[in-house]
TORPAMI-552055 format. One record per atom (N, C-alpha, C): residue number from 1; atom name; y, z, x. Coordinates in steps of 0.2 Angstrom, whole numbers, plus 5000, padded with zeros to 4 digits. Example, Ala and Ser with C-alpha at 12.3 -4.5 7.8 and 13.67 -1.06 7.14 Angstrom:
2
+------+------+------+------+------+
! resi ! name !   c2 !   c3 !   c1 !
+------+------+------+------+------+
!    1 !    N ! 4972 ! 5039 ! 5066 !
!    1 !   CA ! 4978 ! 5039 ! 5062 !
!    1 !    C ! 4984 ! 5039 ! 5066 !
!    2 !    N ! 4989 ! 5035 ! 5064 !
!    2 !   CA ! 4995 ! 5036 ! 5068 !
!    2 !    C ! 5000 ! 5039 ! 5064 !
+------+------+------+------+------+
END
This chain:
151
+------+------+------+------+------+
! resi ! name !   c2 !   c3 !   c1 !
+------+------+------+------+------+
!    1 !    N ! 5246 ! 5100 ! 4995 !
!    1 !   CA ! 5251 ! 5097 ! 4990 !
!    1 !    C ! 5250 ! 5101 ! 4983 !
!    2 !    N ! 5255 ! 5103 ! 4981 !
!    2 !   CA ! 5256 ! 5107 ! 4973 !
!    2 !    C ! 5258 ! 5102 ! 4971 !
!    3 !    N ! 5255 ! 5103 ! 4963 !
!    3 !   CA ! 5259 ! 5101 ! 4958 !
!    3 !    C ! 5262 ! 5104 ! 4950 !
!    4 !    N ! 5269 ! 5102 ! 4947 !
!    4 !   CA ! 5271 ! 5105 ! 4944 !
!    4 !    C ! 5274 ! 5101 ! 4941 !
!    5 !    N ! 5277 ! 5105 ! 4937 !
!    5 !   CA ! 5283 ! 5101 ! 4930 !
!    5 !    C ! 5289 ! 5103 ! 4932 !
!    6 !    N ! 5295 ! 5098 ! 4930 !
!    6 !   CA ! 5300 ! 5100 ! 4929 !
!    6 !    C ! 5302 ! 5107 ! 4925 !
!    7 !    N ! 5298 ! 5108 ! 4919 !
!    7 !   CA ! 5298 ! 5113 ! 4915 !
!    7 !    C ! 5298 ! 5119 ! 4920 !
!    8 !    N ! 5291 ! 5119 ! 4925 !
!    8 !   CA ! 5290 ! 5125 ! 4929 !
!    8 !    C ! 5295 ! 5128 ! 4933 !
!    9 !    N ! 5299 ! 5120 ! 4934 !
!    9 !   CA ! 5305 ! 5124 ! 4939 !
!    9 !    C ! 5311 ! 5128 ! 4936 !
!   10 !    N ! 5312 ! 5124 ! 4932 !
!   10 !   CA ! 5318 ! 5126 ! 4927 !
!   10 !    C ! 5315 ! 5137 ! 4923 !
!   11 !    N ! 5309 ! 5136 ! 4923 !
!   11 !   CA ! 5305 ! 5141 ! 4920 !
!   11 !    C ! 5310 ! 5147 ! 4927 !
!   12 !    N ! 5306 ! 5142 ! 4929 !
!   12 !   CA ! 5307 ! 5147 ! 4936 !
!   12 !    C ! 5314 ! 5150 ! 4938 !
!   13 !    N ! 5318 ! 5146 ! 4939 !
!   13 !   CA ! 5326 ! 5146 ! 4941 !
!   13 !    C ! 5327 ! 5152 ! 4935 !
!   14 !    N ! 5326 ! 5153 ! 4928 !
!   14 !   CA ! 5327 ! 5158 ! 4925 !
!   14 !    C ! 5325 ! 5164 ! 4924 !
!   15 !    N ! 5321 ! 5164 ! 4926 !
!   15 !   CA ! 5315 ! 5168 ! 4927 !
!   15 !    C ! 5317 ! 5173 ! 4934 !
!   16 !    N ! 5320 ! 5170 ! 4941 !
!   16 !   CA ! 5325 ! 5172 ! 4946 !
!   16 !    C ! 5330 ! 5174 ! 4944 !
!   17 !    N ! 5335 ! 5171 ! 4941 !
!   17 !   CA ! 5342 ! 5173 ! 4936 !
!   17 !    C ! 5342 ! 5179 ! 4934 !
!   18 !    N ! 5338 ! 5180 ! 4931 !
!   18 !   CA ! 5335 ! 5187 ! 4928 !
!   18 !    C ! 5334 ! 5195 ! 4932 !
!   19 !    N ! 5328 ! 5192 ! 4936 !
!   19 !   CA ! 5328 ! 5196 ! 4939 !
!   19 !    C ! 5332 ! 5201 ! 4945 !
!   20 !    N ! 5336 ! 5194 ! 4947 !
!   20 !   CA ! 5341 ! 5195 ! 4951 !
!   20 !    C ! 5347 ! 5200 ! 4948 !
!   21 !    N ! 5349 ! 5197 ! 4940 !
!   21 !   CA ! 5352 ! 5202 ! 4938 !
!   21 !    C ! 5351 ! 5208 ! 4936 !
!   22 !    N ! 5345 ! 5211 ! 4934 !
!   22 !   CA ! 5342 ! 5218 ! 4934 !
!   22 !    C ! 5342 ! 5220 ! 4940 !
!   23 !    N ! 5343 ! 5218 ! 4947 !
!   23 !   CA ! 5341 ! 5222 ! 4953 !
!   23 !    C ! 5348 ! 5223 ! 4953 !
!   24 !    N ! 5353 ! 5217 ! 4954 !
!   24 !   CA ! 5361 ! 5218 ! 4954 !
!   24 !    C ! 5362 ! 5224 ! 4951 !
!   25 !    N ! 5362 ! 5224 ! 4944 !
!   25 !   CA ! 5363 ! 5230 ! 4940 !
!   25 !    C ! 5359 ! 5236 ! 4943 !
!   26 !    N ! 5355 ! 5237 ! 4945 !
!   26 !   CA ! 5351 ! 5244 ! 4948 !
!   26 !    C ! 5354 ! 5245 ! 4954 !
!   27 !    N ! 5358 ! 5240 ! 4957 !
!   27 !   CA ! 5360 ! 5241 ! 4962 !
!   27 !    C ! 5367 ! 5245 ! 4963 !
!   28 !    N ! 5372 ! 5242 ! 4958 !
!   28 !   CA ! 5378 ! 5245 ! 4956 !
!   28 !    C ! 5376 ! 5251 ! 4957 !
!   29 !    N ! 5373 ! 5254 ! 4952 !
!   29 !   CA ! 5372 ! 5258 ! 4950 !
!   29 !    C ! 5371 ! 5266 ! 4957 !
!   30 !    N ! 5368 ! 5263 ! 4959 !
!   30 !   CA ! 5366 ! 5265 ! 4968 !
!   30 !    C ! 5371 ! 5267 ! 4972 !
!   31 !    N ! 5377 ! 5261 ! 4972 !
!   31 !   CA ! 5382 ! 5261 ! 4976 !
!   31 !    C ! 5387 ! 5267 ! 4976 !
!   32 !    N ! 5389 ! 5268 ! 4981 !
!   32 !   CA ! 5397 ! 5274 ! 4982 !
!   32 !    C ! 5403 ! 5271 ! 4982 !
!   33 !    N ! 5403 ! 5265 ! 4984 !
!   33 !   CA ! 5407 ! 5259 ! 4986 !
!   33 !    C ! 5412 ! 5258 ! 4979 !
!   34 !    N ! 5416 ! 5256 ! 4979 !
!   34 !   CA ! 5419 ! 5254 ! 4974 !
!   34 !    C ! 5420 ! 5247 ! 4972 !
!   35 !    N ! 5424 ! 5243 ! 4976 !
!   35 !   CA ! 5423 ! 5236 ! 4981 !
!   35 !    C ! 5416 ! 5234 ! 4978 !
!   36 !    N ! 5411 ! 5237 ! 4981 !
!   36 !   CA ! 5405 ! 5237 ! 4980 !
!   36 !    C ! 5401 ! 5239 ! 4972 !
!   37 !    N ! 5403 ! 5241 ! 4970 !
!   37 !   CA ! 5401 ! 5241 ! 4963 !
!   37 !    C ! 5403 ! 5235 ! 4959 !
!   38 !    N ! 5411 ! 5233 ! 4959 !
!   38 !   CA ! 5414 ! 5228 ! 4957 !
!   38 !    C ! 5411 ! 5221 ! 4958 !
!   39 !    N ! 5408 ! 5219 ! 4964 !
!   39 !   CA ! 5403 ! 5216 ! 4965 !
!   39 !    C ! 5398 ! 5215 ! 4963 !
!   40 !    N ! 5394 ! 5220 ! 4962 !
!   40 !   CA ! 5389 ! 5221 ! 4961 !
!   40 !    C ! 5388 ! 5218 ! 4950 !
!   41 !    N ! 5395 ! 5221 ! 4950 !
!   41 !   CA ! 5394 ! 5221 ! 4941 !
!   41 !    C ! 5395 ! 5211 ! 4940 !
!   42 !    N ! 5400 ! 5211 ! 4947 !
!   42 !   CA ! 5402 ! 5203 ! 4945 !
!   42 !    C ! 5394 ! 5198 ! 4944 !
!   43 !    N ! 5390 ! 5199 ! 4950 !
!   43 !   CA ! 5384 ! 5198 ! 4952 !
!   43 !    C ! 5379 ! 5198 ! 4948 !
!   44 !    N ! 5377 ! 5203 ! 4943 !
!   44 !   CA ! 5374 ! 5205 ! 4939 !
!   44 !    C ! 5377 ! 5201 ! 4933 !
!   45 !    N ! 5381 ! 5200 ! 4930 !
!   45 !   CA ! 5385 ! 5196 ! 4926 !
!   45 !    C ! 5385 ! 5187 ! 4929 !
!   46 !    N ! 5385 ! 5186 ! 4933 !
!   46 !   CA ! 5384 ! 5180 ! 4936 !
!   46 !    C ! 5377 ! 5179 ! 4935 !
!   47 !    N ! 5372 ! 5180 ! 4936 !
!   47 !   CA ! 5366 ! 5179 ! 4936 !
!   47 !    C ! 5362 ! 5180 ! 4930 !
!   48 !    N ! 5367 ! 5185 ! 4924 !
!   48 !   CA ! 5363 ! 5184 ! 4917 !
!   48 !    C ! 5366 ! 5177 ! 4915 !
!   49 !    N ! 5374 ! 5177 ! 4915 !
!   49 !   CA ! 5375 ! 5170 ! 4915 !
!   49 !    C ! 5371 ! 5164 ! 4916 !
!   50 !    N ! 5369 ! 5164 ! 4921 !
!   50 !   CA ! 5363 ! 5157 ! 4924 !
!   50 !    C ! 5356 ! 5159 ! 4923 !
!   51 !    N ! 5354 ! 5164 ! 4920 !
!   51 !   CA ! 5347 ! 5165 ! 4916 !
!   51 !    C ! 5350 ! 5161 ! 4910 !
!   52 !    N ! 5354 ! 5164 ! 4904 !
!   52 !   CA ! 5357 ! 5160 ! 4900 !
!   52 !    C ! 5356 ! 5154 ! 4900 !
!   53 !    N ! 5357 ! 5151 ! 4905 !
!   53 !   CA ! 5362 ! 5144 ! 4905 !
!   53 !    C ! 5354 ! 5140 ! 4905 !
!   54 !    N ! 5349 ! 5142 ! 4908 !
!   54 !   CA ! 5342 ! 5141 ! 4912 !
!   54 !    C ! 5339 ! 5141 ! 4904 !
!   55 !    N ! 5338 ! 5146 ! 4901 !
!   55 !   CA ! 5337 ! 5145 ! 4891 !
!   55 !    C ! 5338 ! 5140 ! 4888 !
!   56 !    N ! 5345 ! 5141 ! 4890 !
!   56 !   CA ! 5348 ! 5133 ! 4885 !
!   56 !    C ! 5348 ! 5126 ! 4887 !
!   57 !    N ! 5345 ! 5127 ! 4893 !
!   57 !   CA ! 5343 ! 5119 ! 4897 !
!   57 !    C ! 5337 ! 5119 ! 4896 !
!   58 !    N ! 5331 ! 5123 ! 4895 !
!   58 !   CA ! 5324 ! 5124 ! 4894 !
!   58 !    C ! 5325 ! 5119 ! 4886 !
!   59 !    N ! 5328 ! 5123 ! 4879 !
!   59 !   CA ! 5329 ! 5122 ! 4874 !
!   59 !    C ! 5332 ! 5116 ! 4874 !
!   60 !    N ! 5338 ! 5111 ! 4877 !
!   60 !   CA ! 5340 ! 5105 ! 4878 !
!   60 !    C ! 5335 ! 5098 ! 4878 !
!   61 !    N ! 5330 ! 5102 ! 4884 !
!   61 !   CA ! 5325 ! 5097 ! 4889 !
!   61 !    C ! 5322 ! 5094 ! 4882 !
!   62 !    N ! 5322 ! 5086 ! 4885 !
!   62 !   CA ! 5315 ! 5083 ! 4877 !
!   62 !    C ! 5309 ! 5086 ! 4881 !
!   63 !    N ! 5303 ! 5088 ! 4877 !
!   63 !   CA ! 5297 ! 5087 ! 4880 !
!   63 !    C ! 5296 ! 5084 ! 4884 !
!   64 !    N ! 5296 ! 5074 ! 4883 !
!   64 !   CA ! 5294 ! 5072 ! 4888 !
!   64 !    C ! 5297 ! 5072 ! 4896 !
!   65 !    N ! 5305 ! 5075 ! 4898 !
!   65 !   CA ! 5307 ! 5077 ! 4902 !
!   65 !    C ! 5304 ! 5082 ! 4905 !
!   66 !    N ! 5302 ! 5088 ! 4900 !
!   66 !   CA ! 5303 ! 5094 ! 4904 !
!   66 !    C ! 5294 ! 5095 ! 4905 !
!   67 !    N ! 5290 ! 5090 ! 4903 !
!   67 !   CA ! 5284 ! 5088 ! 4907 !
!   67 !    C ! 5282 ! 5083 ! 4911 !
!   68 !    N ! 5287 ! 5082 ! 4915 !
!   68 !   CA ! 5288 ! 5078 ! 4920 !
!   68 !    C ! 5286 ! 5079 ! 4926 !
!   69 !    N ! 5279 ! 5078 ! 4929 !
!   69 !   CA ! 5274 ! 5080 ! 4932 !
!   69 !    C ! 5277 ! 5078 ! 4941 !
!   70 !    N ! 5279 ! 5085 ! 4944 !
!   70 !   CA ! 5282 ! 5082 ! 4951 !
!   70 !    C ! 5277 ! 5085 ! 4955 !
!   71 !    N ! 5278 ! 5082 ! 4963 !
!   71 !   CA ! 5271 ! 5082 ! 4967 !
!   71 !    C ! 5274 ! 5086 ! 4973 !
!   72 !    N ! 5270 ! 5089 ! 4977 !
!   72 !   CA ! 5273 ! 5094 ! 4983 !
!   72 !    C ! 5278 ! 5099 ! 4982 !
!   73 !    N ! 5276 ! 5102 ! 4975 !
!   73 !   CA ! 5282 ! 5109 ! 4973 !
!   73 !    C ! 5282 ! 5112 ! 4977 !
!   74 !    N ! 5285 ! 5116 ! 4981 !
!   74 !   CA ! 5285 ! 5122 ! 4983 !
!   74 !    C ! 5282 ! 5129 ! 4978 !
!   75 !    N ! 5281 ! 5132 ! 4983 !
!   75 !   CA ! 5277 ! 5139 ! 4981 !
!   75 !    C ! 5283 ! 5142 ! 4976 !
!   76 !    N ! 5282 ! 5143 ! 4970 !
!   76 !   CA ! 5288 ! 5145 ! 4966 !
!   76 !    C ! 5288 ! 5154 ! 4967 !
!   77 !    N ! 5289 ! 5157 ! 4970 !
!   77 !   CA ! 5289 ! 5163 ! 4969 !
!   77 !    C ! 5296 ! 5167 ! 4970 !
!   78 !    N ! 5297 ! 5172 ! 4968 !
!   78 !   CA ! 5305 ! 5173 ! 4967 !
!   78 !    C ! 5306 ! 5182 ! 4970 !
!   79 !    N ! 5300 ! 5183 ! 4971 !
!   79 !   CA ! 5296 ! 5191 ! 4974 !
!   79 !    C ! 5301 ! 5192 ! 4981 !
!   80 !    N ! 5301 ! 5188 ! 4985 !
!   80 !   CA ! 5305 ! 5186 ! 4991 !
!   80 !    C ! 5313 ! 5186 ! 4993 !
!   81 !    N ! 5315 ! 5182 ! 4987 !
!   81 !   CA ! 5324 ! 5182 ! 4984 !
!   81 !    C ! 5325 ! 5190 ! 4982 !
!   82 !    N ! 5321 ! 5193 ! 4977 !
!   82 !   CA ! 5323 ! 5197 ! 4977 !
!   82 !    C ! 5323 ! 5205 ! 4980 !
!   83 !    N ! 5318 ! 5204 ! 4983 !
!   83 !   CA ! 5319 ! 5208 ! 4990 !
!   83 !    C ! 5324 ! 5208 ! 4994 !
!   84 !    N ! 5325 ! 5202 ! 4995 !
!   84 !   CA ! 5331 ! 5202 ! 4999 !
!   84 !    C ! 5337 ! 5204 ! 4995 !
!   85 !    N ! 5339 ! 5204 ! 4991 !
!   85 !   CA ! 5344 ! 5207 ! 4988 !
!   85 !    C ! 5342 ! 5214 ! 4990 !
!   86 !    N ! 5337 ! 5216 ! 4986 !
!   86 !   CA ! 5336 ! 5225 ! 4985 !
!   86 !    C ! 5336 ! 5226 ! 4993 !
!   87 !    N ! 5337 ! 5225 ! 4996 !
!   87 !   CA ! 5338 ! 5226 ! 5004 !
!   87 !    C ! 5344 ! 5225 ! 5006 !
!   88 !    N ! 5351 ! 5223 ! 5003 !
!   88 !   CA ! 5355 ! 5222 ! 5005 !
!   88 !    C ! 5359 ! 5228 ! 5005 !
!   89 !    N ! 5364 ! 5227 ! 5011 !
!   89 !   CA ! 5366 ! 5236 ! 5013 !
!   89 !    C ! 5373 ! 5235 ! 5009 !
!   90 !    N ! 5373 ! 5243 ! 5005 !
!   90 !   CA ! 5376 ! 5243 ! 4998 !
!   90 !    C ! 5383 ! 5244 ! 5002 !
!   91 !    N ! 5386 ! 5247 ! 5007 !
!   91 !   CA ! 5390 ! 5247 ! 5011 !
!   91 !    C ! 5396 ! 5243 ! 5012 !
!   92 !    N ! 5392 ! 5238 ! 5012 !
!   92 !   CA ! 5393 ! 5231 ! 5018 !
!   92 !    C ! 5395 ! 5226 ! 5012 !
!   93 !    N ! 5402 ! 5223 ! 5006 !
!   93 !   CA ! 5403 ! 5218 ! 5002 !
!   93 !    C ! 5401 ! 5213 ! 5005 !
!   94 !    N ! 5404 ! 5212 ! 5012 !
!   94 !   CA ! 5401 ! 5205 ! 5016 !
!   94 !    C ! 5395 ! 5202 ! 5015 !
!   95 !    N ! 5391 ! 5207 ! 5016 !
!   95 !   CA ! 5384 ! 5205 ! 5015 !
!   95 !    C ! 5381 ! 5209 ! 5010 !
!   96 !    N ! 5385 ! 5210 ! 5004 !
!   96 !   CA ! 5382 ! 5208 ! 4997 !
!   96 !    C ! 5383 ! 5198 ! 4996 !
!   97 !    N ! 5388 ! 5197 ! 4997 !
!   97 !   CA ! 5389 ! 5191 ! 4995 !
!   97 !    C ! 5387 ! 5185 ! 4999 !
!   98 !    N ! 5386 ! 5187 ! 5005 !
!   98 !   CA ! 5382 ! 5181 ! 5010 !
!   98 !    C ! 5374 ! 5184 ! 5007 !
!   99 !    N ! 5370 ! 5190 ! 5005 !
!   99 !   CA ! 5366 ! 5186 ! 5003 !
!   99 !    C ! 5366 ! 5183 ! 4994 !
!  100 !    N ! 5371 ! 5185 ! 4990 !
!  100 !   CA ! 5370 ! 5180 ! 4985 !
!  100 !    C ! 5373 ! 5173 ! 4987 !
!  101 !    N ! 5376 ! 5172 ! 4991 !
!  101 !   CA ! 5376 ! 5164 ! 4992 !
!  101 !    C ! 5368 ! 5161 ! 4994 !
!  102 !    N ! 5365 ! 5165 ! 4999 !
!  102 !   CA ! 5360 ! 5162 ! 5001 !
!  102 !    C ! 5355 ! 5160 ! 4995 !
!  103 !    N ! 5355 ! 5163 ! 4992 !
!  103 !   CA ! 5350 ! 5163 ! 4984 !
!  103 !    C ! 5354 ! 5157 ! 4982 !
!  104 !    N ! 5361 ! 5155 ! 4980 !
!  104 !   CA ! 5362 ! 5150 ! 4977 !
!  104 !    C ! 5359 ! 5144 ! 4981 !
!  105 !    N ! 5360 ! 5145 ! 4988 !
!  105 !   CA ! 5360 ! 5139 ! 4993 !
!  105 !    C ! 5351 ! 5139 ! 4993 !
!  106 !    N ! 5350 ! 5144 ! 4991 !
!  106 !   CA ! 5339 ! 5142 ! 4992 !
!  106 !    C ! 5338 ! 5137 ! 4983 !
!  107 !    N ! 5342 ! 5139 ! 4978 !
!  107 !   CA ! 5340 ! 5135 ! 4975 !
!  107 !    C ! 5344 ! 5127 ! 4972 !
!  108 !    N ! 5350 ! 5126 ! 4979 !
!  108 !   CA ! 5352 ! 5120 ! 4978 !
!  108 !    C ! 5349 ! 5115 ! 4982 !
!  109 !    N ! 5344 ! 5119 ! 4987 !
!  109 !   CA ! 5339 ! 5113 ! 4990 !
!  109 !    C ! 5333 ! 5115 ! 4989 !
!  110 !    N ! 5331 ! 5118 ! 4984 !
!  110 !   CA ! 5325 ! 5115 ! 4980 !
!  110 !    C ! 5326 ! 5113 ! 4975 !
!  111 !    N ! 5333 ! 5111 ! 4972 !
!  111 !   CA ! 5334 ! 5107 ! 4966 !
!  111 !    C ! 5335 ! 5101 ! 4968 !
!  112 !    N ! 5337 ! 5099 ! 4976 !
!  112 !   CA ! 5338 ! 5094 ! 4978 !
!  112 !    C ! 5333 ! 5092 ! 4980 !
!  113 !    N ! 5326 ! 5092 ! 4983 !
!  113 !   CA ! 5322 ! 5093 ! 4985 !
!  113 !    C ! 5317 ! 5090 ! 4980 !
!  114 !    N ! 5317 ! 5094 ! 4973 !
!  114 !   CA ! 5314 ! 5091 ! 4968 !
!  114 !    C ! 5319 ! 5082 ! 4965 !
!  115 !    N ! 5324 ! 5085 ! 4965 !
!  115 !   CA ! 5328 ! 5077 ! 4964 !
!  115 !    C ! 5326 ! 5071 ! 4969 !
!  116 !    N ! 5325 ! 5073 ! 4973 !
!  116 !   CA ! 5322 ! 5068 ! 4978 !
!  116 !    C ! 5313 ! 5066 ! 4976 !
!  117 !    N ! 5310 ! 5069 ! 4974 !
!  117 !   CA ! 5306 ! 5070 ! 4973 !
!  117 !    C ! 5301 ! 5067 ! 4967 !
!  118 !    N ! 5307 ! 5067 ! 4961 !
!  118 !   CA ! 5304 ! 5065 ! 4953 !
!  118 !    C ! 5304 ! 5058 ! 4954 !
!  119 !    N ! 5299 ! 5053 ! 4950 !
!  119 !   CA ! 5300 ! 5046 ! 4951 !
!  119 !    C ! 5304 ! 5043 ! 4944 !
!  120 !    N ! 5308 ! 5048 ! 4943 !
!  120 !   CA ! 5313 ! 5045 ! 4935 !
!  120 !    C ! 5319 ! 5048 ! 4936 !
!  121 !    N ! 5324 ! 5041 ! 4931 !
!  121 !   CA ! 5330 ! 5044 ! 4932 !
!  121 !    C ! 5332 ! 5050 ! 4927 !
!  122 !    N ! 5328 ! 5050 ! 4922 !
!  122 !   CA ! 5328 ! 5055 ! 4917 !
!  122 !    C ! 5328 ! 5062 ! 4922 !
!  123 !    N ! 5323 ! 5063 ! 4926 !
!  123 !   CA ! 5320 ! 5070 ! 4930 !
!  123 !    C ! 5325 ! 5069 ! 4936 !
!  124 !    N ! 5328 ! 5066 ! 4937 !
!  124 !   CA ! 5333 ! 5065 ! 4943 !
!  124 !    C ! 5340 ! 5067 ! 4941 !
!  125 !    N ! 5341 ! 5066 ! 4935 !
!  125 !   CA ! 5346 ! 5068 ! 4932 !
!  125 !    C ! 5348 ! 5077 ! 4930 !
!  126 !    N ! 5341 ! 5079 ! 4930 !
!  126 !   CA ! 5341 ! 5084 ! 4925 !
!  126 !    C ! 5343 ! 5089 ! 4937 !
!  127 !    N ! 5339 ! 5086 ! 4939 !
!  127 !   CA ! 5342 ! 5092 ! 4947 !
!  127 !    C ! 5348 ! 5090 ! 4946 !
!  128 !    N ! 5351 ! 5084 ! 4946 !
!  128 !   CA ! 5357 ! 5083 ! 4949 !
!  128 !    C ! 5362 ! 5089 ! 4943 !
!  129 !    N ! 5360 ! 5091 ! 4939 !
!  129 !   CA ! 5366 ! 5093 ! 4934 !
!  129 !    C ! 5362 ! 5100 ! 4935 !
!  130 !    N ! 5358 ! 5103 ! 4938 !
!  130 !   CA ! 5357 ! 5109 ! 4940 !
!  130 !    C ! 5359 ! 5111 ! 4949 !
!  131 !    N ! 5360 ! 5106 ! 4950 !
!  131 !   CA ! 5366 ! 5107 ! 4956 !
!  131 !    C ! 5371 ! 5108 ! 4956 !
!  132 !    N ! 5372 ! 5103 ! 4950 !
!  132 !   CA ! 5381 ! 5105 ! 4951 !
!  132 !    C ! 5382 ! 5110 ! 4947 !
!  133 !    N ! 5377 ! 5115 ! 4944 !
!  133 !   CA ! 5379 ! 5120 ! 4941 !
!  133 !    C ! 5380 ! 5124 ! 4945 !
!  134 !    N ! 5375 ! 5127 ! 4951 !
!  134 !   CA ! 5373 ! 5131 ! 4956 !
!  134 !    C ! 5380 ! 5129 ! 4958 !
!  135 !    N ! 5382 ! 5124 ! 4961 !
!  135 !   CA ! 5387 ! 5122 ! 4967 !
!  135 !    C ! 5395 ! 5124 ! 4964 !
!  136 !    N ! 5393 ! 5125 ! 4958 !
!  136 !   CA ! 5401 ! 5128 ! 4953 !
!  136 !    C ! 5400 ! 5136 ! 4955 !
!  137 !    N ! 5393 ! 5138 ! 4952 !
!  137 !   CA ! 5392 ! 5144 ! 4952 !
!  137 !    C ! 5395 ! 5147 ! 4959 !
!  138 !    N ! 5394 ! 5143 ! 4966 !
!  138 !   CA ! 5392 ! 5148 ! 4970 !
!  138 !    C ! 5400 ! 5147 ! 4973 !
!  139 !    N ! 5403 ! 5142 ! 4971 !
!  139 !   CA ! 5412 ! 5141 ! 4972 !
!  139 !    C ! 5415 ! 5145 ! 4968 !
!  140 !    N ! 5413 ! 5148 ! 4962 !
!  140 !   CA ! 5416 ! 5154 ! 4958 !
!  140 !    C ! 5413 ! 5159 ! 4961 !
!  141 !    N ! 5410 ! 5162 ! 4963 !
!  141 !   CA ! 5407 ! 5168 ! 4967 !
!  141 !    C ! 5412 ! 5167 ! 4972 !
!  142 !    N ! 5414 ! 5162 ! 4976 !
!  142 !   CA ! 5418 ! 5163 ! 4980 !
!  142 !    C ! 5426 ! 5164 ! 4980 !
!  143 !    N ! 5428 ! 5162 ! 4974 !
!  143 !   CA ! 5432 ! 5165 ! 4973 !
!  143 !    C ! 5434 ! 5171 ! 4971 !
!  144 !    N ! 5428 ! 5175 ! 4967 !
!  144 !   CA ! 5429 ! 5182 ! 4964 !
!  144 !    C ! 5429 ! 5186 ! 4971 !
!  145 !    N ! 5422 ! 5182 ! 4976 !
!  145 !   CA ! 5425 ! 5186 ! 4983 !
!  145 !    C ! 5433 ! 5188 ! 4985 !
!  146 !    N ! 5436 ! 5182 ! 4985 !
!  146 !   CA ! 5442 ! 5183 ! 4988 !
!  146 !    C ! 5445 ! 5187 ! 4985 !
!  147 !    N ! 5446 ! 5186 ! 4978 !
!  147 !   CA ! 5451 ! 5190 ! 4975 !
!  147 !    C ! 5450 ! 5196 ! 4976 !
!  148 !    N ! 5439 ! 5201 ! 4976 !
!  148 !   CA ! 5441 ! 5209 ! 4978 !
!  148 !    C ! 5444 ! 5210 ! 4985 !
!  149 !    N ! 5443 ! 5205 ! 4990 !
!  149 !   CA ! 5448 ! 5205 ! 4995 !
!  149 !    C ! 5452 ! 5208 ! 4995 !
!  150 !    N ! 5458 ! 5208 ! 4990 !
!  150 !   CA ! 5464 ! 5209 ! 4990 !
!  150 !    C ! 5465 ! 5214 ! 4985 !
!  151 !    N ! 5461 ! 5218 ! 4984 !
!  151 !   CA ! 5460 ! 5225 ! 4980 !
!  151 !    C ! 5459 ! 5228 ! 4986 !
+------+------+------+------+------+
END
């Protein structure tokens, strides 16, 4: 059993945001694709977005929430997500974008996961609205998908 703060996830989830966007961006940059670069810049811009947004919910949190001590955290490590990205075949839009959903989908059930978790409504509150940021995030991803579709 790990233990952790809501502070630590939150650190954490920004901490990924980031990095993920400097890979995106290196990745662009890589690419021959066109299609694929367009994505790529979306992606990289989506994700400094949510490091952003990850700031200003750090800066929000009271103290007393955002050391709100939760039990069985998973291993926070973000070495893994971004691997997988930097391995994703620059080629293939498809599978630029199935693996950025996957990333959103890995951290809407550890925000769920922790929301189940915390013994307060204050720290239950705080995943539930980092869900439904993810879950906005990852329905505007899908639709910038569709739209390079049609380019």
């Amino acid at each position: 059993m790990r233990f952790g703060t809501i502070q630590d996830v939150v650190d954490f989830a920004g901490k990924l945001h980031a990095a993920l966007s400097d890979q995106y961006a290196e990745l662009e940059q890589l690419s021959s694709s066109e299609r694929a670069r367009l994505m790529l810049d979306y992606l990289n811009r989506h994700e400094q977005n949510l490091a952003q947004a990850m700031d200003k919910y750090e800066g929000d949190m009271t103290q007393g929430i955002a050391s709100l001590w939760l039990q069985d955290v998973p291993e926070l490590q973000s070495d893994e997500l971004v691997e997988k990205v930097r391995g994703v075949d620059l080629g293939n839009v498809d599978n630029i974008i199935a693996v950025a959903l996957d990333v959103d989908e890995y951290l809407i059930k550890l925000y769920q996961r922790m929301a189940d978790e915390v013994d307060s409504d204050a720290g239950r509150e705080v995943f539930k609205s980092l869900i439904k940021l993810e879950d906005n995030e990852r329905h505007r991803l899908s639709r910038a998908a569709f739209r390079l579709a049609d380019i």
